[in-house]
MIKEVO-157597 format. One record per atom (N, C-alpha, C): x, y, z; residue in one letter; atom name; chain. Coordinates in pm, whole numbers, always signed. Each point is the difference from the previous one (the first is absolute). Example, Ala and Ser with C-alpha at 12.3 -4.5 7.8 and 13.67 -1.06 7.14 Angstrom:
+1319,-569,+780,A,N,A
-89,+119,+0,A,CA,A
+90,+120,+0,A,C,A
-35,+105,-72,S,N,A
+82,+119,+6,S,CA,A
-77,+109,+73,S,C,A
END
This chain:
+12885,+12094,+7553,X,N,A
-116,-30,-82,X,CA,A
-125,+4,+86,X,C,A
-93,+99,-17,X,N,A
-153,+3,+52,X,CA,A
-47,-160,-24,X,C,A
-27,-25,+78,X,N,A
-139,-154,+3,X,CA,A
-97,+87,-23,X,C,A
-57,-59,-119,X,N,A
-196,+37,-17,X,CA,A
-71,-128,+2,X,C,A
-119,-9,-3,X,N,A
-81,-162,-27,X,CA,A
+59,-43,-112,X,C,A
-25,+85,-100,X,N,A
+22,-18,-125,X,CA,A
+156,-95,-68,X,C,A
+49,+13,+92,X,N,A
+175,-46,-1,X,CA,A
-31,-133,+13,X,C,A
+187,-42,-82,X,N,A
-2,-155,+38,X,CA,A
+127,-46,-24,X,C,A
+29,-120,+82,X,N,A
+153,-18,-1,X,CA,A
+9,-130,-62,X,C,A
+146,-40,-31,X,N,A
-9,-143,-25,X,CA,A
+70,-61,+40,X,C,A
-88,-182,+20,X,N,A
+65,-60,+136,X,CA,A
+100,-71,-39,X,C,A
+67,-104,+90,X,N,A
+153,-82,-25,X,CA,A
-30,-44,-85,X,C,A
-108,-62,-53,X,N,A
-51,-111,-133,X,CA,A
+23,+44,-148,X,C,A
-67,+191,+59,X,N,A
-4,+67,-116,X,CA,A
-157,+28,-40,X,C,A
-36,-17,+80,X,N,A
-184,+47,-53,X,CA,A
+1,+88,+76,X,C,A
-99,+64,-54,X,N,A
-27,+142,+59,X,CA,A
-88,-47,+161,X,C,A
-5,+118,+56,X,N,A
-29,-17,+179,X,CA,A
-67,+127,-4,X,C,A
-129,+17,+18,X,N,A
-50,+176,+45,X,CA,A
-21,-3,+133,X,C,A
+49,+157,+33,X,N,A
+29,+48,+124,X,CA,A
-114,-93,+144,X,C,A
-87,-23,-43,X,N,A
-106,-37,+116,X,CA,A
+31,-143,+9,X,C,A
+67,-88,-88,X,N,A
+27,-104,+5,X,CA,A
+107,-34,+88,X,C,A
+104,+130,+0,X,N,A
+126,+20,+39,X,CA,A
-53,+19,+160,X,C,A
-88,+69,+13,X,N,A
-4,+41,+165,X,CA,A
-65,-146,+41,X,C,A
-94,-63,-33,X,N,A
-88,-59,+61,X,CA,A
+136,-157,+0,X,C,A
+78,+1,-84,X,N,A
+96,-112,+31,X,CA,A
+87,+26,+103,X,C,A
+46,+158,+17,X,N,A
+51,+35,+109,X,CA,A
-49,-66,+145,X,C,A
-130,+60,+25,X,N,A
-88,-23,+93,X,CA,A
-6,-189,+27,X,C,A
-17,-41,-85,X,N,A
+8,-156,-10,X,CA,A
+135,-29,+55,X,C,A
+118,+54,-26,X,N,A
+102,-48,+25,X,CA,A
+40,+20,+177,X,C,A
-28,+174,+18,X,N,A
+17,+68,+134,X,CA,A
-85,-112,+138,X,C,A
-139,-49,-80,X,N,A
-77,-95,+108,X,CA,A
+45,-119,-43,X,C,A
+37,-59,-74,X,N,A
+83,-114,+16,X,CA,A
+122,-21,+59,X,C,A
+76,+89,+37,X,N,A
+79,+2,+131,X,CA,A
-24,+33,+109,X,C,A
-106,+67,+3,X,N,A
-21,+57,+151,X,CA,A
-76,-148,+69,X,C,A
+13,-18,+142,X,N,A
-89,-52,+117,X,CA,A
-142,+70,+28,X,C,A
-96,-65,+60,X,N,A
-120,+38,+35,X,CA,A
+60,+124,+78,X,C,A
+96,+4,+100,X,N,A
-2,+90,+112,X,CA,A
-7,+132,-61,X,C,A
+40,+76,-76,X,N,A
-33,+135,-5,X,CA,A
-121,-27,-17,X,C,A
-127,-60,-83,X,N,A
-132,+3,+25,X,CA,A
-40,-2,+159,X,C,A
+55,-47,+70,X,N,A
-60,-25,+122,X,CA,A
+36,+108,+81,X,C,A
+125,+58,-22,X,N,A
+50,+132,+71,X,CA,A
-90,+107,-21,X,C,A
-43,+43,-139,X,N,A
-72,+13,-68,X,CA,A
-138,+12,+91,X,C,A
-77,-87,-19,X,N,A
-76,-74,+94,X,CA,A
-17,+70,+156,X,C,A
+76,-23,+26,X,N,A
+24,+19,+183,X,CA,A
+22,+141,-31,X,C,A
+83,+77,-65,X,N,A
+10,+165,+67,X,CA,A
-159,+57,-28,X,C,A
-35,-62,-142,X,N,A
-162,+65,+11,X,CA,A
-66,-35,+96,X,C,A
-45,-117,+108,X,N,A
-31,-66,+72,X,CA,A
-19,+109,+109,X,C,A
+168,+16,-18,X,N,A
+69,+81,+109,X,CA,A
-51,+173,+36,X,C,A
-7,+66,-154,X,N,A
-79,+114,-36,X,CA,A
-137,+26,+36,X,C,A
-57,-120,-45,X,N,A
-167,-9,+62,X,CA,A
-5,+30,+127,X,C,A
+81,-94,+70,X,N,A
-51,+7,+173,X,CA,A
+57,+99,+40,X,C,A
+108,+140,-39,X,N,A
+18,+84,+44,X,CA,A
-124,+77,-25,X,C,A
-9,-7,-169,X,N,A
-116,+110,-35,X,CA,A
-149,-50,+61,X,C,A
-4,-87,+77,X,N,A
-121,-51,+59,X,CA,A
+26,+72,+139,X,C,A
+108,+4,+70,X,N,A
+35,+29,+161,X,CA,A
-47,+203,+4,X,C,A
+55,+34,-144,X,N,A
+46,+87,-38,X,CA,A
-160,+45,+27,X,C,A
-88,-18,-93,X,N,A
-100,+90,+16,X,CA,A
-152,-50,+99,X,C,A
+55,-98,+68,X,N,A
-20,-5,+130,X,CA,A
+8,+90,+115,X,C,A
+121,+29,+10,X,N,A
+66,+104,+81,X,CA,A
-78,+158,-37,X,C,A
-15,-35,-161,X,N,A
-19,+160,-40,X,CA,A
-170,+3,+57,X,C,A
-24,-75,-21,X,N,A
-208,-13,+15,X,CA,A
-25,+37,+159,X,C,A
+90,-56,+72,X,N,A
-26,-21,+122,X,CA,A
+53,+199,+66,X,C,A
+137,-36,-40,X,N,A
+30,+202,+34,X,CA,A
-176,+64,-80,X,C,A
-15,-1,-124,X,N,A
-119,+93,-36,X,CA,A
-83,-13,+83,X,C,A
-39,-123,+84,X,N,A
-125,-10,+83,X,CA,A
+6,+55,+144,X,C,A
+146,+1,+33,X,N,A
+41,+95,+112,X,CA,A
-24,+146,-25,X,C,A
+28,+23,-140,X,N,A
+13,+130,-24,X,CA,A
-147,+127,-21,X,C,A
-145,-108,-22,X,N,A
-65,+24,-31,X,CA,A
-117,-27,+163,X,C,A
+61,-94,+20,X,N,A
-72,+5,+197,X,CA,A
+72,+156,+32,X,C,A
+104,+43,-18,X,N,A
+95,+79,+59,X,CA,A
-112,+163,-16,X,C,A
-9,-5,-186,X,N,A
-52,+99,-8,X,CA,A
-225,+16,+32,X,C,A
+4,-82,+31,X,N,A
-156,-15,+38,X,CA,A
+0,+34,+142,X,C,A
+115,-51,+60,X,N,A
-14,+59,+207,X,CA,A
+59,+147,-51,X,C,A
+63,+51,-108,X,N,A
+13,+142,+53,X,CA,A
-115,+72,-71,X,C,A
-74,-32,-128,X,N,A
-121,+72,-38,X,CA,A
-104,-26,+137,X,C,A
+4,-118,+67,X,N,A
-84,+41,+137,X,CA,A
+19,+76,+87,X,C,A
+132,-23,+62,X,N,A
+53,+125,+46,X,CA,A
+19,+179,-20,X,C,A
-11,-3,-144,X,N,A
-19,+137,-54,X,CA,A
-166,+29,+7,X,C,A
-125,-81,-31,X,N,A
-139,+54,-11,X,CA,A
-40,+24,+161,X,C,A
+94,-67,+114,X,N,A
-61,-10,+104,X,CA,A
+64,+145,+57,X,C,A
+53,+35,-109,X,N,A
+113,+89,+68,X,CA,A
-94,+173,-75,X,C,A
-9,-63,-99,X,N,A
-95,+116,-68,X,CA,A
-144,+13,+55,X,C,A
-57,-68,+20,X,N,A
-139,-8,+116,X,CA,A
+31,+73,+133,X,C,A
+110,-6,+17,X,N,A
+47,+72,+149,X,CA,A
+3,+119,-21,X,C,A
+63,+72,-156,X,N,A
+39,+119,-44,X,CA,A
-139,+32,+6,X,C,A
-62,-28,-41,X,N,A
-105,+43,-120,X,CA,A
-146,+54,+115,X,C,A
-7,-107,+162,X,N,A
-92,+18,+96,X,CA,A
+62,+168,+68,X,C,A
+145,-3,+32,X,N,A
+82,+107,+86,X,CA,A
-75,+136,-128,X,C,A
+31,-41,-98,X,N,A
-25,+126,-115,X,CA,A
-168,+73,+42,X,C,A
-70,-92,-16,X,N,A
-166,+8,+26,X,CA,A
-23,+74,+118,X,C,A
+99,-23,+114,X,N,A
-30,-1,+171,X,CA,A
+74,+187,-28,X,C,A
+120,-38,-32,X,N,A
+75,+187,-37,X,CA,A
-103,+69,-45,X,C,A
-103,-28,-155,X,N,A
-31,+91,-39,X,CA,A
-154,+8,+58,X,C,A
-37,-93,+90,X,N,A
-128,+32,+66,X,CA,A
+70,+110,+146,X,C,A
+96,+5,+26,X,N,A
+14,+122,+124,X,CA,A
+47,+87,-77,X,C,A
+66,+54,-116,X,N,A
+22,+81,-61,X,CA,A
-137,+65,-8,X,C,A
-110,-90,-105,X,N,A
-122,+104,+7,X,CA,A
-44,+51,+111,X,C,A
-25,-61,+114,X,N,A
+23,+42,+145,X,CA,A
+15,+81,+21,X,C,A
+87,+77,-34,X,N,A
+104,+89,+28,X,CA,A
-39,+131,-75,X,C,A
-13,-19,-126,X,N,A
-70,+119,-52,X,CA,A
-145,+45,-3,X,C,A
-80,-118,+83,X,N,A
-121,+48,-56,X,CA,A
-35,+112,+146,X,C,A
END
């Protein structure tokens, strides 16, 4: 039998019971046996989740900031490197004209 909202059962008494009545007594019944501790387990693994996902993108912030010092010493390294190209180029094509005139 499909459960819809619309459904309804009837209880030991004999009155009718609709389905949401049925779950939410469930639920009443399931935490009336249970102990606090699964709340607290509960509790502690999220606890537990945070301070990874806290360590977690810690670690990640800190690699990006390595990664981004990393690439700024080699864009220096490359313009100082292209300034070098770029003077040798000037110096070639001033003895080249040299050469032909």
């Amino acid at each position: 039998m499909a459960v819809t909202g619309d459904e309804s059962e009837t209880g030991a008494a004999g009155e009718l019971i609709g389905v949401s009545s049925i779950l939410r007594l469930a639920v009443a019944q399931s935490s009336a046996h249970s102990p606090h501790k699964p709340f607290e387990d509960v509790s502690q693994k999220r606890e537990q989740r945070l301070m990874k996902n806290r360590e977690a993108a810690r670690e990640c912030r800190r690699k990006k900031k390595e990664y981004v010092k990393c690439l700024e010493n080699r864009v220096a390294v490359l313009e100082n490197q292209n300034k070098t190209l770029i003077e040798e180029l000037r110096a070639m094509k001033d003895i080249y004209q040299h050469k032909v005139e």
